[in-house]
DRENPA-3360 file (N, C-alpha, C; in nm, 2 decimals, always signed):
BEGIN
1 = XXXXXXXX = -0.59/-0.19/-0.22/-0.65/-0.14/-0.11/-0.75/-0.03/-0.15 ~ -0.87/-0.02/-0.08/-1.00/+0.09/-0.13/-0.91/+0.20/-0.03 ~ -0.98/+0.34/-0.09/-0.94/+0.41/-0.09/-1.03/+0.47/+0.01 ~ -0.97/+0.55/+0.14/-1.05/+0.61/+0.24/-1.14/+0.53/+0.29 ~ -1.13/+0.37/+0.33/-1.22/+0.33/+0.41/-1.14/+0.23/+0.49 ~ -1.23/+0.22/+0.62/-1.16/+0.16/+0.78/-1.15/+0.04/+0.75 ~ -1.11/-0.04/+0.85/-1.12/-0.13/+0.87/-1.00/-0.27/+0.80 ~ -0.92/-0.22/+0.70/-0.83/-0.29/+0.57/-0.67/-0.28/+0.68;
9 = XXXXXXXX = -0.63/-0.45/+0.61/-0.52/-0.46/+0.70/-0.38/-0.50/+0.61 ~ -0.26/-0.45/+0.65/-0.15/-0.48/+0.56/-0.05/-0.60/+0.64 ~ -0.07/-0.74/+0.53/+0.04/-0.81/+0.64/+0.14/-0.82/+0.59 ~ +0.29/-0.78/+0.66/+0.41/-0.79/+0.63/+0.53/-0.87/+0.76 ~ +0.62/-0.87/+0.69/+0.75/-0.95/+0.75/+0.85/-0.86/+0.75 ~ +0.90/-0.90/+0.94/+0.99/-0.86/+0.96/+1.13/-0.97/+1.00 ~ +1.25/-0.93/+0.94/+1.37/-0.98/+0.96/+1.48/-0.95/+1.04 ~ +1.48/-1.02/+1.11/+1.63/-0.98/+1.26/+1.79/-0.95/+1.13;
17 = XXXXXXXX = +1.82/-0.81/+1.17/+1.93/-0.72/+1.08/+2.07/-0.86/+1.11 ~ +2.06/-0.89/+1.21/+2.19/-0.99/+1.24/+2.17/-1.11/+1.14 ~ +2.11/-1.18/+1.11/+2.08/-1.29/+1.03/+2.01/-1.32/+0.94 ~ +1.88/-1.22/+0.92/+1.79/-1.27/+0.81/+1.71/-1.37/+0.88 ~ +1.71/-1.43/+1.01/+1.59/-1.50/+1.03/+1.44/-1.44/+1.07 ~ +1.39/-1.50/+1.07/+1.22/-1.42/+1.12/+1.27/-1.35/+1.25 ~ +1.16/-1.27/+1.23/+1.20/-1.16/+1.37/+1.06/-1.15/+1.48 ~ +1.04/-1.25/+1.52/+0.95/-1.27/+1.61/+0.95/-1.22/+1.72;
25 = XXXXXXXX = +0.82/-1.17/+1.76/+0.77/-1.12/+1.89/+0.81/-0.99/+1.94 ~ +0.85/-0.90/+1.81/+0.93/-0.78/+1.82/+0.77/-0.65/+1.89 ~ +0.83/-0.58/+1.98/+0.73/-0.46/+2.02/+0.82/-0.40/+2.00 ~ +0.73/-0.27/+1.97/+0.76/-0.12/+1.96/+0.79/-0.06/+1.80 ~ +0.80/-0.20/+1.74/+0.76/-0.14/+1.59/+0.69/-0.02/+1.54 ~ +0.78/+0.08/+1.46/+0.70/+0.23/+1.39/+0.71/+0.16/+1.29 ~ +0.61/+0.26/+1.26/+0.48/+0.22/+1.11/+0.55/+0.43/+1.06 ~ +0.55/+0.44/+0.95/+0.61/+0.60/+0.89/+0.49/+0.59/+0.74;
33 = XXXXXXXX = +0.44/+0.68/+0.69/+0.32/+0.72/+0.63/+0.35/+0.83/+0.53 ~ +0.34/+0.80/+0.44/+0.33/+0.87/+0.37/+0.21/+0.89/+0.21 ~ +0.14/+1.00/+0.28/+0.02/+1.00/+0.16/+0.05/+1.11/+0.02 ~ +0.02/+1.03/-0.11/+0.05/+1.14/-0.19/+0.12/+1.23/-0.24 ~ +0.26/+1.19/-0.13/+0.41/+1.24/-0.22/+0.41/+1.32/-0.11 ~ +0.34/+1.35/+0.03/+0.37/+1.42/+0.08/+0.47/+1.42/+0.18 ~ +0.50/+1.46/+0.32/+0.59/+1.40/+0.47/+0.55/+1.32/+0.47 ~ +0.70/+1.22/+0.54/+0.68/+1.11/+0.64/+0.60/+1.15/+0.76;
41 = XXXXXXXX = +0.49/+1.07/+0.83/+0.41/+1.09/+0.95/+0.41/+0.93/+0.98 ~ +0.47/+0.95/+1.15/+0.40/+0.84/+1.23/+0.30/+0.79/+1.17 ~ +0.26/+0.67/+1.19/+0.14/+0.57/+1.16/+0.08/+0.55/+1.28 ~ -0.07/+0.59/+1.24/-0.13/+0.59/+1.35/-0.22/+0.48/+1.41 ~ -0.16/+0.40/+1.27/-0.26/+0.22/+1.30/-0.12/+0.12/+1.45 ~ -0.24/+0.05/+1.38/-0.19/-0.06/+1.55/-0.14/-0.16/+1.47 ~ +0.00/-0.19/+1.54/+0.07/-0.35/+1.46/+0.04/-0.45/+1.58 ~ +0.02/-0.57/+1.45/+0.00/-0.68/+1.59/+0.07/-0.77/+1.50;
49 = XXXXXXXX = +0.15/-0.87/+1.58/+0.23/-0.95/+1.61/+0.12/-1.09/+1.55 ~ +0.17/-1.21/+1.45/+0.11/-1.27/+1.37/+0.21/-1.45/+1.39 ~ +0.30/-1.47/+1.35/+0.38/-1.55/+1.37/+0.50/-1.56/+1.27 ~ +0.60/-1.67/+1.30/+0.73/-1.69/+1.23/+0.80/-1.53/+1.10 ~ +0.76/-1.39/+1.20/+0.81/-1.30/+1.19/+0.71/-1.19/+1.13 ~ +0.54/-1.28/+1.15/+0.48/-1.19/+1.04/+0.40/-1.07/+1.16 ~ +0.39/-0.97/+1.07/+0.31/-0.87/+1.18/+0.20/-0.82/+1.10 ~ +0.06/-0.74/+1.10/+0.01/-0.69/+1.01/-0.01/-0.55/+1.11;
57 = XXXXXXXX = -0.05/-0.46/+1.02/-0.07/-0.27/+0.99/-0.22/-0.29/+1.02 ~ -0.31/-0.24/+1.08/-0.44/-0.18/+1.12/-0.43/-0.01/+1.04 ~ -0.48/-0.05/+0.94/-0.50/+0.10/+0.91/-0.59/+0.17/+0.95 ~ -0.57/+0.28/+1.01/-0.71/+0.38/+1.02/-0.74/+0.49/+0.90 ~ -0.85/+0.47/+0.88/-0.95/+0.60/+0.78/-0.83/+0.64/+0.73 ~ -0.82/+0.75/+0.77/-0.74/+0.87/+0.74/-0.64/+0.82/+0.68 ~ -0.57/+0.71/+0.67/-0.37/+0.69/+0.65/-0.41/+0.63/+0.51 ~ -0.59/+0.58/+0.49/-0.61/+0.55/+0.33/-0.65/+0.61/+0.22;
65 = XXXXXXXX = -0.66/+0.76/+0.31/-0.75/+0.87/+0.19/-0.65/+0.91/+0.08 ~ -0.56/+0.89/+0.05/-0.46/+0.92/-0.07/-0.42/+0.80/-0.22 ~ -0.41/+0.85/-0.33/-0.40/+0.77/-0.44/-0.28/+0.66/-0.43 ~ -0.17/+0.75/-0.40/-0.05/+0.63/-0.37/-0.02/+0.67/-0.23 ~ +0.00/+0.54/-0.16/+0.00/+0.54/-0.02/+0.17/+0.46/+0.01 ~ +0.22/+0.53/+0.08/+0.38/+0.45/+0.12/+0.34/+0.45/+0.26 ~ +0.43/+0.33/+0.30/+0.46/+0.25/+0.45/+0.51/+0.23/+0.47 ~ +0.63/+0.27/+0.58/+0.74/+0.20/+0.62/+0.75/+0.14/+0.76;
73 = XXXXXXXX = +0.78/+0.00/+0.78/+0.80/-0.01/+0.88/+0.94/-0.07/+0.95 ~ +0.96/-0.01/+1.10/+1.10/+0.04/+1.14/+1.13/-0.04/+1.32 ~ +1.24/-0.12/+1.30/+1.26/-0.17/+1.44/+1.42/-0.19/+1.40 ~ +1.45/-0.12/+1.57/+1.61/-0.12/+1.57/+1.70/-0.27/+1.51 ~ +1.65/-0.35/+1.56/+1.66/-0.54/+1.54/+1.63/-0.56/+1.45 ~ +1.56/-0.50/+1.36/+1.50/-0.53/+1.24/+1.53/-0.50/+1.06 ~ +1.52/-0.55/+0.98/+1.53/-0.50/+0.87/+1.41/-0.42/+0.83 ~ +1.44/-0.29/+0.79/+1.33/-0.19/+0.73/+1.23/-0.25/+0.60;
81 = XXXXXXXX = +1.10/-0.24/+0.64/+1.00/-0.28/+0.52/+0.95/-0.19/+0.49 ~ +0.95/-0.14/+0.36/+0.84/-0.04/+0.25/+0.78/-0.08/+0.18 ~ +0.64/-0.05/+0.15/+0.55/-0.07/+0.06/+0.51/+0.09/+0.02 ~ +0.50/+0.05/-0.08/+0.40/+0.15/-0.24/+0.27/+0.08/-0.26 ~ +0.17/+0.15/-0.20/+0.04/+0.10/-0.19/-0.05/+0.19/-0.33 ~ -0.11/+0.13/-0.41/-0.19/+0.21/-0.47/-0.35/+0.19/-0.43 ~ -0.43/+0.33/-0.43/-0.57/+0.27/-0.37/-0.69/+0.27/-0.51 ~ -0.77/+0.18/-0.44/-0.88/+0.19/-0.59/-1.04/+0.26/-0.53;
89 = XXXXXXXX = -1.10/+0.37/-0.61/-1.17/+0.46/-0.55/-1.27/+0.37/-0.58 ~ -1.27/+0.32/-0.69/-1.39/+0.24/-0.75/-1.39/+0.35/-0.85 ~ -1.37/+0.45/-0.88/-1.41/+0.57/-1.01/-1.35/+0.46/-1.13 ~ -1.43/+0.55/-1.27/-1.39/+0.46/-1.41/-1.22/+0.47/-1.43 ~ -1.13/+0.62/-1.36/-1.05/+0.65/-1.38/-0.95/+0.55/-1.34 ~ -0.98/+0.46/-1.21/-0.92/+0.41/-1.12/-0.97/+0.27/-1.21 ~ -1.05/+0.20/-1.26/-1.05/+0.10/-1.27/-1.02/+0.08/-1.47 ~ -0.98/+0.23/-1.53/-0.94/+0.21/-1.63/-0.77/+0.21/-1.66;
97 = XXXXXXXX = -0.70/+0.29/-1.56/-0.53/+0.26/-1.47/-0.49/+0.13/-1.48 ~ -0.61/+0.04/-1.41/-0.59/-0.09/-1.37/-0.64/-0.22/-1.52 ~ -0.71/-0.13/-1.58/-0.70/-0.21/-1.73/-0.60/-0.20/-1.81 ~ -0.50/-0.08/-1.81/-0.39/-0.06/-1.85/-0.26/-0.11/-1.83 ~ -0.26/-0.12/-1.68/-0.14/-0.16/-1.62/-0.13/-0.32/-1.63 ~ -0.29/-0.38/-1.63/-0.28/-0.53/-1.63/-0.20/-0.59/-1.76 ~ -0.16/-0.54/-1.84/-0.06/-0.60/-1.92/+0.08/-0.59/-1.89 ~ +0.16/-0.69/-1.95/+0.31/-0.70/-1.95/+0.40/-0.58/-1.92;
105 = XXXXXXXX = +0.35/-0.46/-2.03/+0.39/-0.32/-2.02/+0.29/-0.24/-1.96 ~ +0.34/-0.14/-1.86/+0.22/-0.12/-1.81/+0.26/+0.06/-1.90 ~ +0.09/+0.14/-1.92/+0.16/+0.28/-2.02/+0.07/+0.37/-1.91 ~ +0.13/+0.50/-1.93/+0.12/+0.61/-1.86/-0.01/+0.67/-1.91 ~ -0.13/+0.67/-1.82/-0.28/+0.78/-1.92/-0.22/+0.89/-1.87 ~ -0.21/+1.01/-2.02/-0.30/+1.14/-1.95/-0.39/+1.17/-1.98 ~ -0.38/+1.30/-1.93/-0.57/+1.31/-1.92/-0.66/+1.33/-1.80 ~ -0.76/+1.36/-1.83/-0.85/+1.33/-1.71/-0.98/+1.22/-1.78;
113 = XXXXXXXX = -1.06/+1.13/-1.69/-1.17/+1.08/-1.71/-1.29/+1.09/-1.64 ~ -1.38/+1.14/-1.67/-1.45/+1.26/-1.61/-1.62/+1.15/-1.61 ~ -1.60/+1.05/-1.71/-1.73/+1.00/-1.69/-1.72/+0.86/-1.74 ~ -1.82/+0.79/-1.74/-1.80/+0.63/-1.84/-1.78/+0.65/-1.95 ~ -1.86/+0.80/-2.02/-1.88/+0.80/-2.18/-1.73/+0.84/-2.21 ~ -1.63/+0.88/-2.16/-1.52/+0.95/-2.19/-1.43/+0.81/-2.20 ~ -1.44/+0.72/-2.22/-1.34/+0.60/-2.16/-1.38/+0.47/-2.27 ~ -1.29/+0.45/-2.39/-1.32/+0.36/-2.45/-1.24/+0.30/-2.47;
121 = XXXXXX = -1.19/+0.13/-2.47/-1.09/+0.05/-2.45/-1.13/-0.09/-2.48 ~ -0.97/-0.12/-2.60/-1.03/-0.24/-2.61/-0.88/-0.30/-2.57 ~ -0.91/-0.45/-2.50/-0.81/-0.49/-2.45/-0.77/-0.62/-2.50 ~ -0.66/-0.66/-2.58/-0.61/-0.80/-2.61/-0.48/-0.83/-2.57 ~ -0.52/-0.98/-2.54/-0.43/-1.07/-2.45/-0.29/-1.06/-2.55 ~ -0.19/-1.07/-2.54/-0.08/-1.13/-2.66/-0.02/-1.19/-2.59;
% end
């Protein structure tokens, strides 16, 4: 997901708690938000109703400005869905994370990366 911009949509499934079957045509679904390790907050995007149990998240602006983004979504009938969203700014910092993690093991940078010149990497497949 890019990071701080409109318009990006999350599609997920929801499951009736009695059975495990798709959980179609459910209203009133909460969306719960959490940016950057901080409070749970209401979600302020719009769910819409998709088919054979699927619904997707309308994110607005604001609920994408954070690096790790969590989502939960919540219906009495329903089995609870969370996602761990990570966002990508387009920075070298953000697209050198994602050279790292793209292997088997993913390893922890620290540090800061402050420019292109600071960032050298070489990557092989095994």
């Amino acid at each position: 997901m890019k990071r701080n911009q409109a318009g990006q949509i999350l599609a997920f499934q929801m499951n009736k708690l009695s059975d495990g079957t798709n959980a179609d045509g459910l209203t009133g679904i909460s969306a719960k938000v959490e940016i950057d390790g901080g409070g749970e907050a209401n979600g302020l995007g719009s769910i819409v109703a998709t088919s054979r149990g699927g619904y997707k998240y309308l994110w607005p602006q604001g609920e994408t400005d954070g690096y790790h983004v969590a989502v939960s979504f919540y219906h009495p009938q329903a089995i609870t869905q969370r996602f761990n969203i990570y966002t990508d700014d387009g920075s070298v910092g953000t697209e050198l994370a994602k050279v790292i993690k793209s292997g088997e093991t993913a390893r922890h940078v620290q540090g800061t990366v402050h420019t292109e010149e600071d960032v050298e990497a070489t990557i092989t497949r095994v």
